[in-house]
C-alpha positions as CSV (number, residue, x, y, z in Angstrom):
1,X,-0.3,-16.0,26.0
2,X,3.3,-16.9,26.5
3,X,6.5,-15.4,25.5
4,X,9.8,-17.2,23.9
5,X,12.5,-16.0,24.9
6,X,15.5,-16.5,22.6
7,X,18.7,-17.1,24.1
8,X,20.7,-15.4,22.0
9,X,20.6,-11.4,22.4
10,X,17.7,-12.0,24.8
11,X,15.4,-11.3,21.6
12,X,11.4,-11.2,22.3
13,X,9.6,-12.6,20.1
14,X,5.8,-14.1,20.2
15,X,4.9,-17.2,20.7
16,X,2.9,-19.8,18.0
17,X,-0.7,-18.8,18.9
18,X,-4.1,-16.6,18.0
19,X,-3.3,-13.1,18.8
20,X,-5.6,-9.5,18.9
21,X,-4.0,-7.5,16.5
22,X,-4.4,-4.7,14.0
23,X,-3.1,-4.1,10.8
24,X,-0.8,-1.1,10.3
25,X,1.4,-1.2,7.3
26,X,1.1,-2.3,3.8
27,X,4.0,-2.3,1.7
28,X,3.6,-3.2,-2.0
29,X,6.9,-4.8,-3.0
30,X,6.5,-4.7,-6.7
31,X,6.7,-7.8,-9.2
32,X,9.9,-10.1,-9.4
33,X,10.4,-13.5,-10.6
34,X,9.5,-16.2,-8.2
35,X,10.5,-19.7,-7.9
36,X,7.8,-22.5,-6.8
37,X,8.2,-26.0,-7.3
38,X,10.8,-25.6,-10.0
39,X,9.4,-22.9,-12.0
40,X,10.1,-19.3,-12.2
41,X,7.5,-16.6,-13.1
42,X,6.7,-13.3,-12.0
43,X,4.7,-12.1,-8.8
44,X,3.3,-9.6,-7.3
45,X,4.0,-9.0,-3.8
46,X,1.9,-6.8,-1.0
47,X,3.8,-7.5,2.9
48,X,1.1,-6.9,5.6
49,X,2.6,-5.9,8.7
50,X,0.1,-6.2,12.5
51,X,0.7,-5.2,15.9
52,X,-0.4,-7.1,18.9
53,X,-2.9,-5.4,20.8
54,X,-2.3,-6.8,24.5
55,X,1.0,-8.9,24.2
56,X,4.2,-6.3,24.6
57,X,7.2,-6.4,25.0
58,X,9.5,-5.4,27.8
59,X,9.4,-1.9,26.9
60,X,5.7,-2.0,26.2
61,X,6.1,-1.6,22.5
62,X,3.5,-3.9,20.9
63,X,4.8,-7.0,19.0
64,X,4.7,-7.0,15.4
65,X,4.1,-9.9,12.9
66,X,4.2,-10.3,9.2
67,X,3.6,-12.2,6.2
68,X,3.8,-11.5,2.4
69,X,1.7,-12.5,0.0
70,X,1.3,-13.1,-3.7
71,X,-0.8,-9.6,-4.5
72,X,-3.8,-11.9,-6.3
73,X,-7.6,-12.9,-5.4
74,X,-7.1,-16.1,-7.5
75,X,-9.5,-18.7,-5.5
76,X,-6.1,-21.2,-4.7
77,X,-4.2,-17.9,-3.4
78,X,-3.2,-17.3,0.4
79,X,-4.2,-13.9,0.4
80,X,-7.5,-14.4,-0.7
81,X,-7.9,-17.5,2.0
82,X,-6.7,-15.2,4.9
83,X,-8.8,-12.1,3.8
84,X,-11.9,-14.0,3.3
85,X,-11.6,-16.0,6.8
86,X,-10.4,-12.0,8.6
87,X,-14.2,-10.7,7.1
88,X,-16.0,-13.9,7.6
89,X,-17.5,-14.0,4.3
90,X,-16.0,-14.5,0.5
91,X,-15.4,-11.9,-2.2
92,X,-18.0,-11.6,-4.7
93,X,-17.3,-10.8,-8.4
94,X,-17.7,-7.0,-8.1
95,X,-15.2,-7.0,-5.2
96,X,-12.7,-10.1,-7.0
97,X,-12.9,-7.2,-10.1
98,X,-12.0,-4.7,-7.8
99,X,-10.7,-4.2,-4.2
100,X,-8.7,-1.4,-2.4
101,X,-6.0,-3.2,-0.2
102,X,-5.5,0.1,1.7
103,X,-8.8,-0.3,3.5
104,X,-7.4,-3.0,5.8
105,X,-5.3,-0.3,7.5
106,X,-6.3,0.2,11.0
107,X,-8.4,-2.9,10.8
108,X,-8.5,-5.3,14.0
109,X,-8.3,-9.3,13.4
110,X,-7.4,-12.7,15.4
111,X,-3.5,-13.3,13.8
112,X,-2.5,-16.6,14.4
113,X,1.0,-16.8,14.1
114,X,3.8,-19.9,13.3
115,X,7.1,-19.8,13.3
116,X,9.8,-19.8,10.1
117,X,12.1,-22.6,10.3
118,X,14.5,-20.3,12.3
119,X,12.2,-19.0,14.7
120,X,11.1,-16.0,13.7
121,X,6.8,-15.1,13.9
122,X,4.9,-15.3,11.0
123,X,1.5,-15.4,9.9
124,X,-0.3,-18.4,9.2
125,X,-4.1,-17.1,9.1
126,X,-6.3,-14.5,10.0
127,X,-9.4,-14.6,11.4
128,X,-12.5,-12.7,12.0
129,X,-12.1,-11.3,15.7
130,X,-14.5,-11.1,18.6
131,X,-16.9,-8.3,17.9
132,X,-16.6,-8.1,14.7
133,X,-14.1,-5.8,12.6
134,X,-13.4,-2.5,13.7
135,X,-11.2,0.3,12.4
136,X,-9.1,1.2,15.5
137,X,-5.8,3.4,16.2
138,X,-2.6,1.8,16.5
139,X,0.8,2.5,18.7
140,X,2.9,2.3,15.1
141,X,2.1,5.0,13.0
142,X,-0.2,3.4,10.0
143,X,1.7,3.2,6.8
144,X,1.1,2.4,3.0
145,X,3.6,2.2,0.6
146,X,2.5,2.8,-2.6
147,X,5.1,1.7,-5.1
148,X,4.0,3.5,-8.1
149,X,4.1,6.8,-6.1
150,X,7.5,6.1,-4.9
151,X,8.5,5.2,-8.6
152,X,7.7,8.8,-9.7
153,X,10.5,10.1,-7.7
154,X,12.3,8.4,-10.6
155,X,10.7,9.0,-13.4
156,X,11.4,12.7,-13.0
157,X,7.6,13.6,-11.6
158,X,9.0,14.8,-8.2
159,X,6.1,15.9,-5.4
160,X,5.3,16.3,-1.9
161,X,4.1,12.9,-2.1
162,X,6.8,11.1,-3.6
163,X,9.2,12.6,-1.1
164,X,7.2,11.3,1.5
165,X,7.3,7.9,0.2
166,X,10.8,8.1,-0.1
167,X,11.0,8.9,3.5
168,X,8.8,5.6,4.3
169,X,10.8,3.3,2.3
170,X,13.7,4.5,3.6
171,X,12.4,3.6,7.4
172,X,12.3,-0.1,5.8
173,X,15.0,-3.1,6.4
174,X,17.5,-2.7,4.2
175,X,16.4,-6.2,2.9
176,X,13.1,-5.4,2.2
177,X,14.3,-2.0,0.4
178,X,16.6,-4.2,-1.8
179,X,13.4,-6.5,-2.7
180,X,11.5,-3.4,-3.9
181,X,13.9,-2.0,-5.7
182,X,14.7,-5.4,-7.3
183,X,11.1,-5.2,-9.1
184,X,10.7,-4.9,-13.0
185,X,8.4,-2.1,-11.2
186,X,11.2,0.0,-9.9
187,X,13.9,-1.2,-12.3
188,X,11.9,0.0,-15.3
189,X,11.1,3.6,-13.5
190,X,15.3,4.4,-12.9
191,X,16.2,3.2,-16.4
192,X,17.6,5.5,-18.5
193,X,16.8,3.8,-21.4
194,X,12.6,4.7,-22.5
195,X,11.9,1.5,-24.4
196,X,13.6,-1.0,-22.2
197,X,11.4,0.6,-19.1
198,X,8.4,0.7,-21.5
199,X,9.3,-3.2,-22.5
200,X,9.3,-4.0,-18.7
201,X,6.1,-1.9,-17.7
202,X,4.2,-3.7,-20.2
203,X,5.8,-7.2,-19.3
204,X,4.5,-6.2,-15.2
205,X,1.3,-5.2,-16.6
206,X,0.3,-8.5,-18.7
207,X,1.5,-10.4,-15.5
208,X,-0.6,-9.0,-13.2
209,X,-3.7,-9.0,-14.0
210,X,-4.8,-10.2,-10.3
211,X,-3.0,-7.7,-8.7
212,X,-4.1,-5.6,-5.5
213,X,-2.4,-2.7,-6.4
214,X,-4.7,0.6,-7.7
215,X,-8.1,-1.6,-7.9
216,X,-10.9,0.2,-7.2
217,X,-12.6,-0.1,-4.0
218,X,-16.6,-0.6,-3.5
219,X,-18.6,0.3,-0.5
220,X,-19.3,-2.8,1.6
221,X,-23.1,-3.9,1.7
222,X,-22.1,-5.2,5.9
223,X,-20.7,-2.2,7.0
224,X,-17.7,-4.4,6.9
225,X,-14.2,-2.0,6.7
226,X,-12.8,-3.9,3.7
């Protein structure tokens, strides 16, 4: 597959296409108010992050490609259309009542990517790759971000896990860091005030009811990874 080159700052970037690639970060990015068509309500948002398995880049790092998604298995949602078409098969209501988003780490699928109106690679569907779905290794390290871990930091419940999710966020874009920490999620854990963080915690919670985040996951009757 070809490459674009962009002419300014000789940036690499892939071009529209299908792509092998495998999934090696998930970062949920909390729940903030979103506007569609008009009207604002509040979403949940998981960002899935792939890396190209044979297209590189010029210092043989492995492309990367991301999209983020509305954290819900609602039958009209994008996540749930791309998932279903990645396993080749649909949820069924044990798996819509529960399903652990963190199994799609290391997983391999066909990305097909577009473009954003300024160029950049983004996804546009996943598909169920040659030979099935495997679990393989990947060049990036494999990371989840689990917000409600990181949120502890705050809340005074300091660990060896919430300093290590600390250290992941703070590998993130500094615009992505500003998203998470823009969440009712986040903004209710640092507030000093208990009922105003209670009073957003339960908004969050009656909200998202379709959410990904800390569903319980159920073995797969395929053998399927996720």
């Amino acid at each position: 597959m070809s490459l674009t080159i962009k002419s300014s700052g000789d940036f690499e970037t892939l071009d529209k296409g299908r792509y092998a690639a495998i999934c090696y970060q998930i970062v949920d990015m909390g729940t903030t108010n979103q506007e569609y068509e008009g009207k604002i309500s509040k979403k949940k948002q998981v960002r899935i992050t792939f890396e190209t398995t044979s297209e590189m880049m010029a210092d043989g790092r492995p492309f990367s490609v991301s999209q983020t998604y509305t954290a819900s298995l609602s039958t009209m949602a994008s996540l749930r259309k791309h998932l279903e078409s990645w396993r080749n098969k649909n949820f069924t209501e044990q798996e819509e009542a529960g399903f652990d988003i963190s199994n799609l780490l290391g997983c391999s699928a066909d990305v097909e990517v577009g473009h954003t109106s300024g160029g950049n690679p983004k996804i546009i569907g996943l598909r169920f790759p040659e030979g099935g779905v495997q679990k393989v290794a990947t060049k990036n390290e494999q990371v989840l971000f689990d917000l409600d871990v990181y949120n502890d930091e705050f809340r005074g419940k300091s660990s060896d896990e919430t300093k290590a999710m600390c250290d992941v966020f703070h590998g993130f874009p500094e615009w992505l860091q500003k998203d998470i920490e823009d969440s009712f999620e986040h903004k209710a854990a640092t507030d000093q005030g208990a009922s105003t963080g209670v009073t957003q915690a339960e908004e969050v919670q009656e909200d998202s009811s379709e959410s990904l985040a800390d569903l319980a996951n159920d073995d797969d009757e395929n053998d399927l990874p996720f």
